[in-house]
Biopython code that builds the backbone (N, CA, C, O; Angstrom):
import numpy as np
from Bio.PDB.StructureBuilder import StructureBuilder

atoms = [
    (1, "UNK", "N", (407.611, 100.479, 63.571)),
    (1, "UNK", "CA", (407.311, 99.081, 63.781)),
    (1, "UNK", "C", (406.005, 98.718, 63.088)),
    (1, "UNK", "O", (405.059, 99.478, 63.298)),
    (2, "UNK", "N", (405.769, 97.418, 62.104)),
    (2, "UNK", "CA", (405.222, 97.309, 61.482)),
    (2, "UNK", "C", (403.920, 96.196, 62.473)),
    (2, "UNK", "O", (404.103, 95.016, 62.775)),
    (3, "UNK", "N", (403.187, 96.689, 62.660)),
    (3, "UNK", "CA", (402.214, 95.336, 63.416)),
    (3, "UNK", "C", (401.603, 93.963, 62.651)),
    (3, "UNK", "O", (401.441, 94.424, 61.521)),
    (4, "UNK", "N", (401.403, 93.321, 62.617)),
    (4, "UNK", "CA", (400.295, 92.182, 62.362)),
    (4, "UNK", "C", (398.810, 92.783, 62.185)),
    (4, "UNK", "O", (398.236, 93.708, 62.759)),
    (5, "UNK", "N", (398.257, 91.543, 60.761)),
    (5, "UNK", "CA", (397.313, 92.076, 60.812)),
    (5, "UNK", "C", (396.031, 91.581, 61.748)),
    (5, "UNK", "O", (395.839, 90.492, 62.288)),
    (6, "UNK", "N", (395.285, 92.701, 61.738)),
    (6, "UNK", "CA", (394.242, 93.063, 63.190)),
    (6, "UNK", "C", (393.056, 91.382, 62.962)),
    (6, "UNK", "O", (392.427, 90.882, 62.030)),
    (7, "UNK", "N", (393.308, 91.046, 64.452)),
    (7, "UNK", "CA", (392.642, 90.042, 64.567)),
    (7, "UNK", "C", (390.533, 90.286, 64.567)),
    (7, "UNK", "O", (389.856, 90.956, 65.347)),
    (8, "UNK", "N", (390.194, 89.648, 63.671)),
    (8, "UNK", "CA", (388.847, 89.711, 64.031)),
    (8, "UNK", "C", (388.215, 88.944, 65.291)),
    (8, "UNK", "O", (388.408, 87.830, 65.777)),
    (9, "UNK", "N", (387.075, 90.406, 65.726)),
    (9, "UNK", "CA", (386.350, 89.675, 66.706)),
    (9, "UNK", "C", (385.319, 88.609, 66.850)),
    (9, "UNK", "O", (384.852, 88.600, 65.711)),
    (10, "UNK", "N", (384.830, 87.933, 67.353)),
    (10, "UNK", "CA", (383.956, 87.169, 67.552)),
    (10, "UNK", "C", (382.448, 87.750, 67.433)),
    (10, "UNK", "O", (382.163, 88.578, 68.298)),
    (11, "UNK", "N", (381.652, 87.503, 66.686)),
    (11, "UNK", "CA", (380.639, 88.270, 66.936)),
    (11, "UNK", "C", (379.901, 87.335, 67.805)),
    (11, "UNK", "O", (380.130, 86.125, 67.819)),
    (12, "UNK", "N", (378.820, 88.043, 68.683)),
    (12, "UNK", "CA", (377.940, 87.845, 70.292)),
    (12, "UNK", "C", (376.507, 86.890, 69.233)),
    (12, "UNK", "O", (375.965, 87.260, 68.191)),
    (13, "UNK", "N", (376.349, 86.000, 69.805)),
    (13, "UNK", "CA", (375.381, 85.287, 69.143)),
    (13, "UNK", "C", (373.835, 86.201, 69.356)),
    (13, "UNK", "O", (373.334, 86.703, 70.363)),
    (14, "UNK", "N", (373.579, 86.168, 68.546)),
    (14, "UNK", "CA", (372.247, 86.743, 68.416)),
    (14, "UNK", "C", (371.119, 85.968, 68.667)),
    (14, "UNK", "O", (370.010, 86.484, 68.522)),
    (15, "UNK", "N", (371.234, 84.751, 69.040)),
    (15, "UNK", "CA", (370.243, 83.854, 69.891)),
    (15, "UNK", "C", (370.555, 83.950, 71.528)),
    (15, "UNK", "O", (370.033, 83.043, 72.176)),
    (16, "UNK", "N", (371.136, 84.673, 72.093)),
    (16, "UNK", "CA", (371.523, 84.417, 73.213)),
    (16, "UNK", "C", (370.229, 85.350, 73.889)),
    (16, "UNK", "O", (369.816, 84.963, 74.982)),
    (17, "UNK", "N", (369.597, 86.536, 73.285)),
    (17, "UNK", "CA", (368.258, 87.055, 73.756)),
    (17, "UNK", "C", (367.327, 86.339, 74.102)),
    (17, "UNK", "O", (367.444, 85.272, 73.498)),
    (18, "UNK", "N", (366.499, 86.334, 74.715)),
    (18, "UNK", "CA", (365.625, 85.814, 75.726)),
    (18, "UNK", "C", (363.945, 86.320, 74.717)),
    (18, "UNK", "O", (363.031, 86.904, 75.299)),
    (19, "UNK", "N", (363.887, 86.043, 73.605)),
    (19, "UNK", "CA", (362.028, 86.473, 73.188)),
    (19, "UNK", "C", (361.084, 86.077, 73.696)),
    (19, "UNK", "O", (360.078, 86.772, 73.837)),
    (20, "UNK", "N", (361.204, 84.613, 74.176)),
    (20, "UNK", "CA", (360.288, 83.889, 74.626)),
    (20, "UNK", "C", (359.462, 84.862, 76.457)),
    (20, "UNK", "O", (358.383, 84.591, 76.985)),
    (21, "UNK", "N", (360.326, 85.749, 76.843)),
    (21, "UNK", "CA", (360.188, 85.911, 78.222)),
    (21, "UNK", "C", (359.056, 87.774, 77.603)),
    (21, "UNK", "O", (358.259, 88.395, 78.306)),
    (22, "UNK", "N", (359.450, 88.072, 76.263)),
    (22, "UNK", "CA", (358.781, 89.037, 76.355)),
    (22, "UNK", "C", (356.865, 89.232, 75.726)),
    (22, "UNK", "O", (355.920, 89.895, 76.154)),
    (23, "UNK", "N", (356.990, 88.506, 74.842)),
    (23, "UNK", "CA", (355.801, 87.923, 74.533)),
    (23, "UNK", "C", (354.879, 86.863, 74.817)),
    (23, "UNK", "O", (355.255, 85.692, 74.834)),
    (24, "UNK", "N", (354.009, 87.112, 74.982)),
    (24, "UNK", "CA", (353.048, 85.503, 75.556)),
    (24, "UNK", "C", (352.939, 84.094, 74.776)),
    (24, "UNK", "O", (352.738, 83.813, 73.595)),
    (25, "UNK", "N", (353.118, 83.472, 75.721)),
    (25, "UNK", "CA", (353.386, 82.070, 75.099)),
    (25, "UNK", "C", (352.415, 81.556, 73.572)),
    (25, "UNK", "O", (351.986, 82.401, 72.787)),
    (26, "UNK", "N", (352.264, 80.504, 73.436)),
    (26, "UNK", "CA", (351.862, 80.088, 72.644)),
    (26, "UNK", "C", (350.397, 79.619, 72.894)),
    (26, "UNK", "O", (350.033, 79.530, 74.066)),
    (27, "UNK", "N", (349.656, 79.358, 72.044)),
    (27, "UNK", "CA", (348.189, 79.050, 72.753)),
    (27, "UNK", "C", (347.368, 80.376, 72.889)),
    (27, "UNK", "O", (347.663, 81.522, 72.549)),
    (28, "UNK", "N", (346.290, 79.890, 73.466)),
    (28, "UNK", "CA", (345.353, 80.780, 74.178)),
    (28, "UNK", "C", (345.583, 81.106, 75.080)),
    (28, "UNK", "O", (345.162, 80.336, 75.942)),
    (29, "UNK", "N", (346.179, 82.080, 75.525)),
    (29, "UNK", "CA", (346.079, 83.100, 76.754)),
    (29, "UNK", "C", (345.535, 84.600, 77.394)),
    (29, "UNK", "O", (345.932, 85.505, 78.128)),
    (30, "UNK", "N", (344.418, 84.231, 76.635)),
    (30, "UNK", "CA", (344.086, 85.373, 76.847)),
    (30, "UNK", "C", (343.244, 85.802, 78.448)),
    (30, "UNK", "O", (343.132, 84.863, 79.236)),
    (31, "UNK", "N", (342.699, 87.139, 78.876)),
    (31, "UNK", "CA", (342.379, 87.353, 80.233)),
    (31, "UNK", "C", (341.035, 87.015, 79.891)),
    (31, "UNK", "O", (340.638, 87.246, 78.749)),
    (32, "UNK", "N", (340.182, 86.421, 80.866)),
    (32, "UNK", "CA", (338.339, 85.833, 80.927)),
    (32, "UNK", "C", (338.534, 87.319, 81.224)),
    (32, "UNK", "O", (339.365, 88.179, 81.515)),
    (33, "UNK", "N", (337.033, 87.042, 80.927)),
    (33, "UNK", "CA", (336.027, 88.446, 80.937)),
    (33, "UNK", "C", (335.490, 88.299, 82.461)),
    (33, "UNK", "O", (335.631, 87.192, 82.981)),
    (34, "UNK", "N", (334.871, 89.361, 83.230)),
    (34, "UNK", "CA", (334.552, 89.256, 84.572)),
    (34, "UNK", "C", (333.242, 89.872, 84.688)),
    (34, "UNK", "O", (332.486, 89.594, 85.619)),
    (35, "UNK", "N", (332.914, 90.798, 83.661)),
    (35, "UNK", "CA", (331.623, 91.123, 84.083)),
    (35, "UNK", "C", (330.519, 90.187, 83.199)),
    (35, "UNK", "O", (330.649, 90.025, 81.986)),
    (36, "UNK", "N", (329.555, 89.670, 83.887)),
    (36, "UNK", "CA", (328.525, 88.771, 83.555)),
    (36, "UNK", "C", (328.267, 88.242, 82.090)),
    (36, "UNK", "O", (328.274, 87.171, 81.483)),
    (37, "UNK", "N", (327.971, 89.977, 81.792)),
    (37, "UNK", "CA", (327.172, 90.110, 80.349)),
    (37, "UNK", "C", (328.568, 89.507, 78.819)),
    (37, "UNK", "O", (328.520, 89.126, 77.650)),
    (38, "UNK", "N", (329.516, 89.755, 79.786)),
    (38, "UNK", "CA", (330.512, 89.185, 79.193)),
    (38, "UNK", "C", (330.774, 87.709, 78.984)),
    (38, "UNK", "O", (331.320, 87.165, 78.024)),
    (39, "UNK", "N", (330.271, 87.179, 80.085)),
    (39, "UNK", "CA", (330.511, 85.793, 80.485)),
    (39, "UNK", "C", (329.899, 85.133, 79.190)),
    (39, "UNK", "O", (330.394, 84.618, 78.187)),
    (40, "UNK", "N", (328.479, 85.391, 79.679)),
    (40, "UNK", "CA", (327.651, 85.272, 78.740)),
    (40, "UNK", "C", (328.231, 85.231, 77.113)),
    (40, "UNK", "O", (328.312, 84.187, 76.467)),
    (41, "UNK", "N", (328.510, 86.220, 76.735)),
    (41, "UNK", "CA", (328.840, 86.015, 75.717)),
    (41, "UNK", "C", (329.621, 85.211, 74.761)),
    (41, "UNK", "O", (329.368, 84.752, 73.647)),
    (42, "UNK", "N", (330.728, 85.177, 75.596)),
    (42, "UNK", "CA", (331.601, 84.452, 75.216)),
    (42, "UNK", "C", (331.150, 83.038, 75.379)),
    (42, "UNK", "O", (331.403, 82.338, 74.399)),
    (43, "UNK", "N", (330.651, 82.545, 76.198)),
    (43, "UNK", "CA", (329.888, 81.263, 76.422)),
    (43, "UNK", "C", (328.966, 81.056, 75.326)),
    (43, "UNK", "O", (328.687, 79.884, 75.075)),
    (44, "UNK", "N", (328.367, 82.092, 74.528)),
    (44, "UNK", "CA", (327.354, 81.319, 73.377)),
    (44, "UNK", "C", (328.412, 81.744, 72.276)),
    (44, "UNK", "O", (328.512, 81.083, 71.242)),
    (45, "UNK", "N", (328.962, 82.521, 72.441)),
    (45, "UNK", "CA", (329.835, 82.144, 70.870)),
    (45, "UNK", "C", (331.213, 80.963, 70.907)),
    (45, "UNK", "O", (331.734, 80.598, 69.853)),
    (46, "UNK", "N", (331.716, 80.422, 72.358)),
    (46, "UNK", "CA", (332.422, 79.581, 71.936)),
    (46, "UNK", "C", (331.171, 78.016, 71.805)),
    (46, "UNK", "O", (331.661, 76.893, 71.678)),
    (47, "UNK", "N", (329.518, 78.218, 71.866)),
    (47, "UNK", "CA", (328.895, 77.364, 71.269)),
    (47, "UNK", "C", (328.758, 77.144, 69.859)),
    (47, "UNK", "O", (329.000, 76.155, 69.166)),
    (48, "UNK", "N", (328.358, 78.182, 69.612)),
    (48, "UNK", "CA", (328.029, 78.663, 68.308)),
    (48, "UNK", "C", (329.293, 78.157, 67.264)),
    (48, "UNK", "O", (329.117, 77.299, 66.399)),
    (49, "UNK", "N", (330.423, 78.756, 67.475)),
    (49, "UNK", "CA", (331.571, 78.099, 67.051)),
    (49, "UNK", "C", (331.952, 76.526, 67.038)),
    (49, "UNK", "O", (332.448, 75.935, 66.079)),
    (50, "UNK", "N", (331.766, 76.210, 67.748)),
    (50, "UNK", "CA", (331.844, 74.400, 68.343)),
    (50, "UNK", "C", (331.156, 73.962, 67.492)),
    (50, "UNK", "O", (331.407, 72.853, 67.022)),
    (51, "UNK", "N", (330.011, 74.770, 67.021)),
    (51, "UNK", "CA", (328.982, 73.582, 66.411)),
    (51, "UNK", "C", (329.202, 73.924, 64.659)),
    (51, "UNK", "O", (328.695, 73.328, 63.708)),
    (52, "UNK", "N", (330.148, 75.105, 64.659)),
    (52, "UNK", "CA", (330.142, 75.200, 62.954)),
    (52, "UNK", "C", (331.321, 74.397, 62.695)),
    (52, "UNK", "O", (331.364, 73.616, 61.745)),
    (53, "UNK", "N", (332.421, 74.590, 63.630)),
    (53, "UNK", "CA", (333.358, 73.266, 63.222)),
    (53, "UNK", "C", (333.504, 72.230, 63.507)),
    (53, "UNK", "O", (334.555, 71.595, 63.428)),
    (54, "UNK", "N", (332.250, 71.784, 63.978)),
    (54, "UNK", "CA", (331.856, 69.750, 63.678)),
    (54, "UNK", "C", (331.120, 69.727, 62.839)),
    (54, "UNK", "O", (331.175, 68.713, 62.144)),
    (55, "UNK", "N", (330.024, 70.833, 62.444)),
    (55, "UNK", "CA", (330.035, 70.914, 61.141)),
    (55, "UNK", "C", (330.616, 70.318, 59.596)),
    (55, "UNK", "O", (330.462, 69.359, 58.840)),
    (56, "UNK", "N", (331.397, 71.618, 59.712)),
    (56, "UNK", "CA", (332.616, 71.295, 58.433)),
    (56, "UNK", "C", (333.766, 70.309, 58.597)),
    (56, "UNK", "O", (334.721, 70.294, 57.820)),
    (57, "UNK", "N", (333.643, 69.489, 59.633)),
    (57, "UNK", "CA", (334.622, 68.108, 59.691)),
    (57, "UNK", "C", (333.502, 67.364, 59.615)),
    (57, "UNK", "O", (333.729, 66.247, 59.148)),
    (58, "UNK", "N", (332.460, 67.552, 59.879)),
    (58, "UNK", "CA", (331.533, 66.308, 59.001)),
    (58, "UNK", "C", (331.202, 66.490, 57.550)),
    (58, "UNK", "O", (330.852, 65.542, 56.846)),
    (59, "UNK", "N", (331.322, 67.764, 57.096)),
    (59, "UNK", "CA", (331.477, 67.575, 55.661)),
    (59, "UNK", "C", (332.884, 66.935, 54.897)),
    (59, "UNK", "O", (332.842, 65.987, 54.113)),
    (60, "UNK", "N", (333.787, 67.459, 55.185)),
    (60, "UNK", "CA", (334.794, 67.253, 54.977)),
    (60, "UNK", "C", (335.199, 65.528, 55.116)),
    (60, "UNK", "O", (335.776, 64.815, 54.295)),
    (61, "UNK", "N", (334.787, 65.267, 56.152)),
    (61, "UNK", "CA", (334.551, 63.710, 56.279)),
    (61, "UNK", "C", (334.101, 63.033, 55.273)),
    (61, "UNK", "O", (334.851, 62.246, 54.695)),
    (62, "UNK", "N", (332.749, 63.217, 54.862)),
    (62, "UNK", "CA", (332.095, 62.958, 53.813)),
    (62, "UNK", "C", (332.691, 63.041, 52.170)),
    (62, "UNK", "O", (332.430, 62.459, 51.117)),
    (63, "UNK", "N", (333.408, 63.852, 52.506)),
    (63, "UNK", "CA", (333.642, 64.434, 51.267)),
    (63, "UNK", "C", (335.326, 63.402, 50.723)),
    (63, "UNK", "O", (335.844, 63.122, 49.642)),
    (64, "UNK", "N", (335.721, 63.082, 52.472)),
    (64, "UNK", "CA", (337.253, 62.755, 51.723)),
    (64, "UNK", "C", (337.238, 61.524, 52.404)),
    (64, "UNK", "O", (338.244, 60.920, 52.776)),
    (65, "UNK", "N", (335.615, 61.028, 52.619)),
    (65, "UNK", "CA", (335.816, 59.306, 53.056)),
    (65, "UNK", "C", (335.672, 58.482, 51.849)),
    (65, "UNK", "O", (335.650, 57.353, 52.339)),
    (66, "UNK", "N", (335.560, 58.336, 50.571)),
    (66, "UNK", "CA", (335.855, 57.706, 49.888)),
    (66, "UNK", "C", (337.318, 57.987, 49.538)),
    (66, "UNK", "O", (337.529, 57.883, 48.330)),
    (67, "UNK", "N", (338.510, 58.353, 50.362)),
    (67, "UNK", "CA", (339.792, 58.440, 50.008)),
    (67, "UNK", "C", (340.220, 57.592, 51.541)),
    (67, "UNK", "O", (341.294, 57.024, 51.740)),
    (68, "UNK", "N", (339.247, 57.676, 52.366)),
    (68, "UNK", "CA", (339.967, 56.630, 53.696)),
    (68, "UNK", "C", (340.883, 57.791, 54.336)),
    (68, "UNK", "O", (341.877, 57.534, 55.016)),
    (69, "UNK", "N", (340.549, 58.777, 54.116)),
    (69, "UNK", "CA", (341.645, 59.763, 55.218)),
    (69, "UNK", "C", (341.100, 60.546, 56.348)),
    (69, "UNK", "O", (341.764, 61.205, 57.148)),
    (70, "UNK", "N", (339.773, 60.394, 56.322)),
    (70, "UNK", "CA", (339.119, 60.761, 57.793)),
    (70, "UNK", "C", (338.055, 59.651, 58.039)),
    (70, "UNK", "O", (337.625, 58.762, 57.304)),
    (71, "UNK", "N", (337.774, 60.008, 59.343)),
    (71, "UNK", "CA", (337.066, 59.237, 60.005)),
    (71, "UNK", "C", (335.730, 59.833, 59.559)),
    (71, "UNK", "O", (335.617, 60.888, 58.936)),
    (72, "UNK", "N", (334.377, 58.750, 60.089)),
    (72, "UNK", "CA", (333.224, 59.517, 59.978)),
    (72, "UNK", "C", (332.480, 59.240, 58.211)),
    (72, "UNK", "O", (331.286, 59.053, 57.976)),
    (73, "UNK", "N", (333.338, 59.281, 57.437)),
    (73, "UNK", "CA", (332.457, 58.874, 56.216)),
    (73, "UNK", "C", (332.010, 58.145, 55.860)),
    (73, "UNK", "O", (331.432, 57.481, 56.720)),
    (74, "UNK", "N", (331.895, 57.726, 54.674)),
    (74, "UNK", "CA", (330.686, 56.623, 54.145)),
    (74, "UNK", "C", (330.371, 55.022, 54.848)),
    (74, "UNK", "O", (329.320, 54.437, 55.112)),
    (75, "UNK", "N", (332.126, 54.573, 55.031)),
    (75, "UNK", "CA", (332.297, 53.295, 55.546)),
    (75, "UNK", "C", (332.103, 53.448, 56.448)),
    (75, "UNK", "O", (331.491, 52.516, 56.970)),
    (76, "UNK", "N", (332.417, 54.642, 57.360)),
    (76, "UNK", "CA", (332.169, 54.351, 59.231)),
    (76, "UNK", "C", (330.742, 54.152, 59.398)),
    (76, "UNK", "O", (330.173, 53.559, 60.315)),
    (77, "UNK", "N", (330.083, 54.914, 58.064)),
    (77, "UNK", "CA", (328.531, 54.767, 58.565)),
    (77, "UNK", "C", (328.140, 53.133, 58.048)),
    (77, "UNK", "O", (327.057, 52.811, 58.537)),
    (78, "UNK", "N", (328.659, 52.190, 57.314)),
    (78, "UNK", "CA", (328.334, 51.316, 56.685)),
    (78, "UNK", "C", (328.569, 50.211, 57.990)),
    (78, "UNK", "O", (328.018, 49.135, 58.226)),
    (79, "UNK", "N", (329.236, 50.685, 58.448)),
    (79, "UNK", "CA", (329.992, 49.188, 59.364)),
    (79, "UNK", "C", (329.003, 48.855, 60.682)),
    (79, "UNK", "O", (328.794, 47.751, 61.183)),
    (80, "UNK", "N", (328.359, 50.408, 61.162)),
    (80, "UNK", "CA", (327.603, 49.526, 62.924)),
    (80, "UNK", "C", (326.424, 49.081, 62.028)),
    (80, "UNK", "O", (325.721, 48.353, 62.730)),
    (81, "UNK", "N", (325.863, 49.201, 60.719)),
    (81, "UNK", "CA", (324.889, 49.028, 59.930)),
    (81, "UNK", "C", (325.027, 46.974, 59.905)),
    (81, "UNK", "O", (324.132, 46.161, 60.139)),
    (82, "UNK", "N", (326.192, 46.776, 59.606)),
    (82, "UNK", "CA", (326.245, 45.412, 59.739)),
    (82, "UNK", "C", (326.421, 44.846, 61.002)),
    (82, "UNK", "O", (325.988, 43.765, 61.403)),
    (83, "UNK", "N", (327.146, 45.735, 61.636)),
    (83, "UNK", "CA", (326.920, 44.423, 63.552)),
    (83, "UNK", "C", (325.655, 44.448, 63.355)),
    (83, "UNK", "O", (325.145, 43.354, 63.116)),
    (84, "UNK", "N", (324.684, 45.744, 63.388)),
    (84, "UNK", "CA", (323.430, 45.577, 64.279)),
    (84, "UNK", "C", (322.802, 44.276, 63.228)),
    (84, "UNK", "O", (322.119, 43.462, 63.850)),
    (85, "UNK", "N", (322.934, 44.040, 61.950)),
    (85, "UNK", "CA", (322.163, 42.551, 61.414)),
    (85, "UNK", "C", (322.913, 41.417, 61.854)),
    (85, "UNK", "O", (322.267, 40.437, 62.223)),
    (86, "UNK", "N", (324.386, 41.367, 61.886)),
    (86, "UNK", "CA", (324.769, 40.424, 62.894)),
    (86, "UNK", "C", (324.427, 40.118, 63.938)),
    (86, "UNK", "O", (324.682, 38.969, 64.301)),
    (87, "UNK", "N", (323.717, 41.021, 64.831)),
    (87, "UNK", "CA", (323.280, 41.105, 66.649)),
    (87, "UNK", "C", (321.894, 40.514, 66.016)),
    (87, "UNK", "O", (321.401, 39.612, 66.693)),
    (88, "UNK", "N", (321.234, 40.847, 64.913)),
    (88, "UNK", "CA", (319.876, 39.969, 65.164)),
    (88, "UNK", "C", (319.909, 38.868, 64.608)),
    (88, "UNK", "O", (318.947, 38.187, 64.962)),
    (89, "UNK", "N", (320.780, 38.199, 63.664)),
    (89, "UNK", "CA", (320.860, 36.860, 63.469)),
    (89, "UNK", "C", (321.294, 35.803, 64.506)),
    (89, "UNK", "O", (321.323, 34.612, 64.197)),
]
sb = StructureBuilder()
sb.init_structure("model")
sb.init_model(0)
sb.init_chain("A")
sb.init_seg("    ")
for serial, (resi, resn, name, xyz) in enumerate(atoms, 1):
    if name == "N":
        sb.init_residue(resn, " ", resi, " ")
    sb.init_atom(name, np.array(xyz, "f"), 0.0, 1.0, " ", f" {name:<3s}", serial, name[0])
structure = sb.get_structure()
């Protein structure tokens, strides 16, 4: 007896795994530090940091406000320059 030919299977979707449940989300998650000297630390370098990247978005400002695509450059500085002679006339 001659059979038919063999039906193919379905293959199992390969999105149906779960990644999201084995690795940590997205973002910052990391564990705080608990001993002091730690605290500390991390507290002046997320200063230290803060202040180098307002920094370089105020250069950058500067740099790409004669294109009008950030805030902060030449014109933002030009404009309270005229209320305040408007406020004294």
């Amino acid at each position: 007896m001659t059979q038919g030919a063999l039906k193919k299977s379905k293959s199992t979707a390969a999105s149906s795994k779960r990644t999201n449940a084995l690795g940590p989300k997205k973002g910052q998650r990391s564990i705080a530090p608990k001993k002091a000297s730690l605290v500390k630390q991390r507290k002046i370098t997320k200063k230290l940091t803060s202040g180098l990247i307002t920094k370089t978005e105020r250069n950058l400002a500067e740099r790409a406000g004669h294109l009008e695509l950030l805030a902060g450059g030449k014109k933002d500085k030009e404009k309270p320059k005229d209320k305040n002679a408007a406020k004294r006339k």
